[in-house]
Backbone atoms as SQL, in Angstrom:
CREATE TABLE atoms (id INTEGER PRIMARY KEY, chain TEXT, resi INTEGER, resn TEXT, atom TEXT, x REAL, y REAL, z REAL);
INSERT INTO atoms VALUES
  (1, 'A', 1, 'UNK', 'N', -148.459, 2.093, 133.185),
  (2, 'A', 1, 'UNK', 'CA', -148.072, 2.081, 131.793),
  (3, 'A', 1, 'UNK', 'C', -149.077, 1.237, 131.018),
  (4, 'A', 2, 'UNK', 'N', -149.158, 2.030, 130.192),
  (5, 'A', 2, 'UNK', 'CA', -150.788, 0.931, 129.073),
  (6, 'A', 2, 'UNK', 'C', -149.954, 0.131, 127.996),
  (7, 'A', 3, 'UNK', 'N', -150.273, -0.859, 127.699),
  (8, 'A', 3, 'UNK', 'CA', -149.689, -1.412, 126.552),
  (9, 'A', 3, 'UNK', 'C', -150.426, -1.734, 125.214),
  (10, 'A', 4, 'UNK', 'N', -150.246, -1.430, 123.602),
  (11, 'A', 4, 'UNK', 'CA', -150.813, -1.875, 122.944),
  (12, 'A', 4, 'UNK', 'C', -150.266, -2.989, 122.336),
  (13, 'A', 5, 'UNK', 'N', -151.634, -3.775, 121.850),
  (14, 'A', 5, 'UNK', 'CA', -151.063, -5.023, 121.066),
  (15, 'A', 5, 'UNK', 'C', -150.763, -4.520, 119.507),
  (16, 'A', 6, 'UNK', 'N', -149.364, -5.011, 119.361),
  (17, 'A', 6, 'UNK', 'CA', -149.312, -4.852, 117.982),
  (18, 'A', 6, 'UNK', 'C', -149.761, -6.106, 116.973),
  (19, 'A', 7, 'UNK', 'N', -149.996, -7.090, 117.539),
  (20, 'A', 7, 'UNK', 'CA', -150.384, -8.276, 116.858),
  (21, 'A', 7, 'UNK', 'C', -151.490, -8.866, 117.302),
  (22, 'A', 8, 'UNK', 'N', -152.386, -9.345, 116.880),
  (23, 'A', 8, 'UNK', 'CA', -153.359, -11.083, 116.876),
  (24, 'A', 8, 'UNK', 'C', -153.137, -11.897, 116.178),
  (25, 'A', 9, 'UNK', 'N', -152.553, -13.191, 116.931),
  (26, 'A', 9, 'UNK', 'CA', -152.502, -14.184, 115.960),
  (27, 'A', 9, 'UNK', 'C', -152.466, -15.956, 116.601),
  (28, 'A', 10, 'UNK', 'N', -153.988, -16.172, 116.103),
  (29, 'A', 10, 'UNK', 'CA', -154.116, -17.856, 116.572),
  (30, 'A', 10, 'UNK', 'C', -155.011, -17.433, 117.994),
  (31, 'A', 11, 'UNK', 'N', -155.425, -16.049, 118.227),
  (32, 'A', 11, 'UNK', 'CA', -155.507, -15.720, 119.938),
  (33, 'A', 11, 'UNK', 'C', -155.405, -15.302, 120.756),
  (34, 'A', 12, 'UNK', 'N', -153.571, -15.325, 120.516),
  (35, 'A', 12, 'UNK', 'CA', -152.700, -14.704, 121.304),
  (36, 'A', 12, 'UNK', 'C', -152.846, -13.038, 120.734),
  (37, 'A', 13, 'UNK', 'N', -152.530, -12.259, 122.242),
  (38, 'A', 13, 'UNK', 'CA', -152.171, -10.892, 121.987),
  (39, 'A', 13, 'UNK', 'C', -151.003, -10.743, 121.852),
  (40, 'A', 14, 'UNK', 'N', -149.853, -9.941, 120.657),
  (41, 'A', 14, 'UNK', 'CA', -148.551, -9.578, 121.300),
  (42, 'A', 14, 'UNK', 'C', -148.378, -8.334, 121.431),
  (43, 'A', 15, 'UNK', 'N', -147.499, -8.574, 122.234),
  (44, 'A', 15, 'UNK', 'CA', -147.081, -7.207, 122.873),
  (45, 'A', 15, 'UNK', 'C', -145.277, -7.261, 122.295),
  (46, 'A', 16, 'UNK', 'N', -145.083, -5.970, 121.543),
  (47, 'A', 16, 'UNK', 'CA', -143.332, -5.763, 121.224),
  (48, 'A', 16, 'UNK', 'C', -142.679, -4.352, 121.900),
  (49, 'A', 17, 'UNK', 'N', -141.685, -4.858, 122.534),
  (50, 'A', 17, 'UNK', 'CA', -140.654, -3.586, 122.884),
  (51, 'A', 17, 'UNK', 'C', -139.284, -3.595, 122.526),
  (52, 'A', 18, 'UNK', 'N', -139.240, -2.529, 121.789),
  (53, 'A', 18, 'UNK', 'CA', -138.322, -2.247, 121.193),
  (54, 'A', 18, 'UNK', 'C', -137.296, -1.179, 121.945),
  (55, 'A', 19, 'UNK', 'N', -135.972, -1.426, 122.098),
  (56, 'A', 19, 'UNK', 'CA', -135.059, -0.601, 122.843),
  (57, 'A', 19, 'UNK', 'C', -134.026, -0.655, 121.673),
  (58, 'A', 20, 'UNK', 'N', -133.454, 0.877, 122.013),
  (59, 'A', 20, 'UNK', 'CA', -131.898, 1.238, 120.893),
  (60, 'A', 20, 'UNK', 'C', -131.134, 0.190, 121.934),
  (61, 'A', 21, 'UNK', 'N', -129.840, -0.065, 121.238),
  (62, 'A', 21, 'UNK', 'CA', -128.703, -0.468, 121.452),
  (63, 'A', 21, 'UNK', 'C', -127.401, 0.025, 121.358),
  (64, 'A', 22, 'UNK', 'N', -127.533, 0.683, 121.213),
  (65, 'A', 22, 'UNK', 'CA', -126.142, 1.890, 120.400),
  (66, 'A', 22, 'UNK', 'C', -125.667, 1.083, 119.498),
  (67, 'A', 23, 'UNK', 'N', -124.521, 2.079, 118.884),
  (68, 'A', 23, 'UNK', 'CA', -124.013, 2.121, 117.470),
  (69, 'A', 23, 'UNK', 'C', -125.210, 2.056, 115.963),
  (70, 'A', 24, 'UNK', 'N', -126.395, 2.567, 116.511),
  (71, 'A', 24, 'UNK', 'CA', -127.430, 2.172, 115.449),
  (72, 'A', 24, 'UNK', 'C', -128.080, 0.979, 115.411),
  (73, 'A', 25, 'UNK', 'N', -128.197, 0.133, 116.388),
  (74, 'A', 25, 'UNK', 'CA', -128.704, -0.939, 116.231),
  (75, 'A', 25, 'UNK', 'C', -130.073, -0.841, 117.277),
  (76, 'A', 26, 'UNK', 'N', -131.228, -1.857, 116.901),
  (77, 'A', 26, 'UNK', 'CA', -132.173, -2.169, 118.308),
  (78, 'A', 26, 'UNK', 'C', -132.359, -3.420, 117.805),
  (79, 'A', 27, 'UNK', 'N', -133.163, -3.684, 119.290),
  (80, 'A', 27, 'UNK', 'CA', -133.288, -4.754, 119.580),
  (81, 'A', 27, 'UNK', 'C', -134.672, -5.321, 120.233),
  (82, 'A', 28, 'UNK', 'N', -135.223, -6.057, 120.525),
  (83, 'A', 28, 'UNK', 'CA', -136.803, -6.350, 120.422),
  (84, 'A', 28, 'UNK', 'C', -137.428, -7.515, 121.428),
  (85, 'A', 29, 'UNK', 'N', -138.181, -7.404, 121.891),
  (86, 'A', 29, 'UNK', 'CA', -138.679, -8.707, 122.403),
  (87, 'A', 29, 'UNK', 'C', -140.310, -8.579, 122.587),
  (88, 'A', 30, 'UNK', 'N', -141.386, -9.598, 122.821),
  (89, 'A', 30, 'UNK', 'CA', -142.253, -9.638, 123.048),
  (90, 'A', 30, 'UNK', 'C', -143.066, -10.177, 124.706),
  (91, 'A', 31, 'UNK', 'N', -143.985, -10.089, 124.947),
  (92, 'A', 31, 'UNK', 'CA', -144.489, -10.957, 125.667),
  (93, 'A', 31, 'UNK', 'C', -145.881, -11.021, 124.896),
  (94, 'A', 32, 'UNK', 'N', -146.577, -12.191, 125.757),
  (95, 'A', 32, 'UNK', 'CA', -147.797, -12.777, 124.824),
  (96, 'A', 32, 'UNK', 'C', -149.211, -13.042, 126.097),
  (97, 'A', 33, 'UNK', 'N', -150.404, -12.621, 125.410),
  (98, 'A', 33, 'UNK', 'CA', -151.541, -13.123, 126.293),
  (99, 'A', 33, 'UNK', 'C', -152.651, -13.614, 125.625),
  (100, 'A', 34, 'UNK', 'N', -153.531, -14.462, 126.458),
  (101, 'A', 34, 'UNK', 'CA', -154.723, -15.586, 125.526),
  (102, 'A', 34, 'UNK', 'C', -155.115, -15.578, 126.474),
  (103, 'A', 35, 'UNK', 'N', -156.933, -15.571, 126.874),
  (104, 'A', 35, 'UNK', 'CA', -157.585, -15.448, 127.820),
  (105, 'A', 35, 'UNK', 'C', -157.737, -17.003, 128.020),
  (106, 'A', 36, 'UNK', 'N', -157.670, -17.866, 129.048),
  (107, 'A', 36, 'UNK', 'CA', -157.874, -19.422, 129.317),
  (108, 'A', 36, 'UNK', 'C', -158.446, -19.352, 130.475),
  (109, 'A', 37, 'UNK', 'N', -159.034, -20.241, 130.481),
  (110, 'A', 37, 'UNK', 'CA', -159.887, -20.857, 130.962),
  (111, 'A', 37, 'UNK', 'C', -160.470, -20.032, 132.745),
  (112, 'A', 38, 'UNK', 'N', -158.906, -19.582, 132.999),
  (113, 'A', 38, 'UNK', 'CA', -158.955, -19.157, 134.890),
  (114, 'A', 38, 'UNK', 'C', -158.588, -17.433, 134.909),
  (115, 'A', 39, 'UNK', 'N', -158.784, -17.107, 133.383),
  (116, 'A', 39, 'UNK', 'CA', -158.593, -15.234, 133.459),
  (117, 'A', 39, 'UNK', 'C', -157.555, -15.224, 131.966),
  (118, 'A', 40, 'UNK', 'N', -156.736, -14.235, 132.031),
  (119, 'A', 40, 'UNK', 'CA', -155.634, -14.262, 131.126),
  (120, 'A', 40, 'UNK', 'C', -154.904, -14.542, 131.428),
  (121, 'A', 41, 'UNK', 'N', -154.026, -15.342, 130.627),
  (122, 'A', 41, 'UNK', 'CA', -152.787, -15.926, 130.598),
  (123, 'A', 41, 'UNK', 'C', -151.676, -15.187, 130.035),
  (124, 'A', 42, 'UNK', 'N', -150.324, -14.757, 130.667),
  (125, 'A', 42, 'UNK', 'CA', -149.473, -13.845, 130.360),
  (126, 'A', 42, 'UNK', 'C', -148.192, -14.457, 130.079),
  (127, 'A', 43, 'UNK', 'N', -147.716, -14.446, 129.019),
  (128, 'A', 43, 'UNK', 'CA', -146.338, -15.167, 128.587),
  (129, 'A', 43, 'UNK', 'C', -144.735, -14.443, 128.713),
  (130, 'A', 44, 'UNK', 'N', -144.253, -13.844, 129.877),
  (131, 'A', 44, 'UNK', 'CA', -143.227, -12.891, 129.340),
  (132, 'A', 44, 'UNK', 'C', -142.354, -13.537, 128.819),
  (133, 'A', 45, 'UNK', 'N', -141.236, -12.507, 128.009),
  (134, 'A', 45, 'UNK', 'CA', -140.164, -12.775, 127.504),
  (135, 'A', 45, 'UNK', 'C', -140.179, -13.696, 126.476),
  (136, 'A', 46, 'UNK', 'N', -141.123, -13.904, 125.779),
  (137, 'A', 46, 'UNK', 'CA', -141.765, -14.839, 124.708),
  (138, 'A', 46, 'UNK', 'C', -141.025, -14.891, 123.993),
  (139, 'A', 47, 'UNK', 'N', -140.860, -13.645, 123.082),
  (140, 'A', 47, 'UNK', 'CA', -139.854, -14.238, 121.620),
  (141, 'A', 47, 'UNK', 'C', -138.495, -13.012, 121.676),
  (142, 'A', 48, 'UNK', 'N', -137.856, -13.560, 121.208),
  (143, 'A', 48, 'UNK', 'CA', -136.394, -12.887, 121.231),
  (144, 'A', 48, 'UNK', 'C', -135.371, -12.668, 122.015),
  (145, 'A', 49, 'UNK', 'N', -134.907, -12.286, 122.361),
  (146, 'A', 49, 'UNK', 'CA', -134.426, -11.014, 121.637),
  (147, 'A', 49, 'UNK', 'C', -134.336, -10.663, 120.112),
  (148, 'A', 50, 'UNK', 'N', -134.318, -9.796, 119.401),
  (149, 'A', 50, 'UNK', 'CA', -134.574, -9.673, 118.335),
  (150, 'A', 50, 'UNK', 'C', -133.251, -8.417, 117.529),
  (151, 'A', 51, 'UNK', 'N', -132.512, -8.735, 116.785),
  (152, 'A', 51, 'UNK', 'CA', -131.684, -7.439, 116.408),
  (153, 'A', 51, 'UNK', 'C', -132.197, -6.858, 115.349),
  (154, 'A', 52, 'UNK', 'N', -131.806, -5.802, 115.122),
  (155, 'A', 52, 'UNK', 'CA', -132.498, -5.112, 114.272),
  (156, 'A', 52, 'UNK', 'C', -131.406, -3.834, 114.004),
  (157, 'A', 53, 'UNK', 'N', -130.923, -3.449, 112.407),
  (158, 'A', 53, 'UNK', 'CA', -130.958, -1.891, 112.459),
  (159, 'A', 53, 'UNK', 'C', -131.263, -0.415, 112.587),
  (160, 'A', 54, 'UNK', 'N', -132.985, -1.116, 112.480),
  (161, 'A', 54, 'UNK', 'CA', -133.758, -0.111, 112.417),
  (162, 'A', 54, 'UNK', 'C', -134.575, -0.867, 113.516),
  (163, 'A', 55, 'UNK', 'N', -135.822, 0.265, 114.297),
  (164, 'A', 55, 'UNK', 'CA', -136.537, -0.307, 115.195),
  (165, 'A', 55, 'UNK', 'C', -137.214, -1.119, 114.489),
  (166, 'A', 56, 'UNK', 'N', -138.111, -1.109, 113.014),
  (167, 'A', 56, 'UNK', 'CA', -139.444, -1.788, 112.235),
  (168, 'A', 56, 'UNK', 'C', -138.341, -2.779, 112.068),
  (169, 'A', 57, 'UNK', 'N', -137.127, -2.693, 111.911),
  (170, 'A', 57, 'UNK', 'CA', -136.667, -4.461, 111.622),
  (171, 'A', 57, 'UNK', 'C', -136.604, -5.331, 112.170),
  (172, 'A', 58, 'UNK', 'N', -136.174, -4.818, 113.819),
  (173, 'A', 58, 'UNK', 'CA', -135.964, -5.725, 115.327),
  (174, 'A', 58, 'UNK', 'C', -137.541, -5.875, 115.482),
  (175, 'A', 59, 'UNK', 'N', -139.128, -4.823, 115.573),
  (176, 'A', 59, 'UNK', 'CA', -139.654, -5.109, 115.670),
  (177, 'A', 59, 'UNK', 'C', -140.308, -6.820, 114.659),
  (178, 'A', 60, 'UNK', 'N', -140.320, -6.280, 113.143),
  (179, 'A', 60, 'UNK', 'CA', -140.799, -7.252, 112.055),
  (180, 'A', 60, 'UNK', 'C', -140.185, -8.619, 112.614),
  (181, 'A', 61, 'UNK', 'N', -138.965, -8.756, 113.145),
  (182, 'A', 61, 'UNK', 'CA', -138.212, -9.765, 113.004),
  (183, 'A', 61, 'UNK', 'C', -138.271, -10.686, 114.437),
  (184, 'A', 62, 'UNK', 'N', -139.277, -9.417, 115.977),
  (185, 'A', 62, 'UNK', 'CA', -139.441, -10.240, 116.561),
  (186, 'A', 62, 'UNK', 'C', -141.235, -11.231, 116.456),
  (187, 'A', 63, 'UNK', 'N', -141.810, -10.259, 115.685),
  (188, 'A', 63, 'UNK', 'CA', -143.374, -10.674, 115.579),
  (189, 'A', 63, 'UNK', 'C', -143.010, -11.861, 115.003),
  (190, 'A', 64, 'UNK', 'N', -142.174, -11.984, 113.507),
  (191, 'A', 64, 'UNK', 'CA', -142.052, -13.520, 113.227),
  (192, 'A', 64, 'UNK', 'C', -141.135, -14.460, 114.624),
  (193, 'A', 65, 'UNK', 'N', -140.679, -13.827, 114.878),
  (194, 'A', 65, 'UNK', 'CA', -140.449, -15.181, 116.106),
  (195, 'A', 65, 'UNK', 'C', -141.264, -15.708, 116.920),
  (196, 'A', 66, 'UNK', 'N', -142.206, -14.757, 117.320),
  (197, 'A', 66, 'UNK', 'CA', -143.362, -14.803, 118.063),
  (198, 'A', 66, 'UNK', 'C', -144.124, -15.773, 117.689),
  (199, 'A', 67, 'UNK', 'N', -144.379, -15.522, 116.378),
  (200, 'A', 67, 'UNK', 'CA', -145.778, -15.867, 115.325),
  (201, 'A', 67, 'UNK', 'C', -145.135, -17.833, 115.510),
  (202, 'A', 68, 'UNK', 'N', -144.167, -17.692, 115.294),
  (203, 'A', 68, 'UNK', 'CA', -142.921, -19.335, 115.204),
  (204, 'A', 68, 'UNK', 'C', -143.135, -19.852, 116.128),
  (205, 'A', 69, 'UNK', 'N', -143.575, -19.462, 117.816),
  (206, 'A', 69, 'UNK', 'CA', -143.186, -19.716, 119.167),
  (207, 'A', 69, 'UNK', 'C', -144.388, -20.452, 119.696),
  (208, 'A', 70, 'UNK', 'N', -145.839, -19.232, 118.805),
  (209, 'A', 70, 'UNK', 'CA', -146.570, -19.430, 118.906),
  (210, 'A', 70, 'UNK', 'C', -147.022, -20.943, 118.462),
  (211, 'A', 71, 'UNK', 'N', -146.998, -20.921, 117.183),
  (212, 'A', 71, 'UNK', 'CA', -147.341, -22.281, 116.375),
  (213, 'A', 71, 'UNK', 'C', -146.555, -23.292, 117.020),
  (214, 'A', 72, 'UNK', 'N', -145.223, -23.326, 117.668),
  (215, 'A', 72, 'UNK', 'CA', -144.810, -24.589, 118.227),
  (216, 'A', 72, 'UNK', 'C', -146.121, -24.959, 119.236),
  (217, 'A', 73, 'UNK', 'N', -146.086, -24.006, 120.200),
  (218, 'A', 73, 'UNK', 'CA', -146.917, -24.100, 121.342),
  (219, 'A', 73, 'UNK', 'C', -148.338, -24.854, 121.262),
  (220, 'A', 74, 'UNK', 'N', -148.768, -24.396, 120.052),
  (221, 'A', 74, 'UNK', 'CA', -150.028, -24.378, 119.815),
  (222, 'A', 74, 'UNK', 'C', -150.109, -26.368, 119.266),
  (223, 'A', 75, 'UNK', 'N', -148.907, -26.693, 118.199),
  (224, 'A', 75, 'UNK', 'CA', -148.826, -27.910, 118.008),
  (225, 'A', 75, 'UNK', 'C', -148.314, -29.179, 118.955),
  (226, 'A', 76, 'UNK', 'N', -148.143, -28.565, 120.421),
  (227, 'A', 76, 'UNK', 'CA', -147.811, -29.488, 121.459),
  (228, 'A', 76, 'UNK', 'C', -148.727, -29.035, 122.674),
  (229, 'A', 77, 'UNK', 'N', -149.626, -29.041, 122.450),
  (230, 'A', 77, 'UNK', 'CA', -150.175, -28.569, 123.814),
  (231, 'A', 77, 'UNK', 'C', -150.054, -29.660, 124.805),
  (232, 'A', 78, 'UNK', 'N', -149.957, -28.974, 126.436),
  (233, 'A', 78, 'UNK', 'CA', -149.621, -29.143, 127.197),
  (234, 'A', 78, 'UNK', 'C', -151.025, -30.659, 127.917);
C-alpha cells in the first residue's frame, strides 16, 4: 500500500486516514515522519482520533491536531 503525504509542516510528513463511522459520521487519524539523523523516523497514531461529519472535516480537524502535536514536540525536544 503507497501512502501520500497530505501535509509538510516544520519537516514532518503527515500522513491522514480517514474511515466512515456510521450514522454519517468519520473519523481521522494521522501518523508522522522526519528523516533524523539514523534514516526516517515514523510516528504512528500521532494525532487523533479526529470526528468529523464529513470526511474533509475529520480530515481538516485531524491535520490541526497534528500541526498542535507537532509544535509541542518540536518546543520540548528530547
Amino acid at each position: 500500500m503507497s501512502r501520500t503525504v497530505d501535509d509538510l509542516y516544520e519537516g514532518f510528513r503527515i500522513f491522514v486516514f480517514v474511515l466512515p463511522q456510521g450514522d454519517d459520521q468519520w473519523s481521522a487519524t494521522s501518523e508522522v515522519e522526519r528523516d533524523g539523523a539514523e534514516g526516517v523516523e515514523t510516528f504512528q497514531k500521532f494525532g487523533g482520533p479526529c470526528p468529523g461529519r464529513t470526511a474533509e472535516e475529520a480530515r481538516l480537524a485531524v491535520l490541526a491536531d497534528t500541526r498542535h502535536k507537532i509544535d509541542n514536540v518540536l518546543a520540548e525536544p528530547c
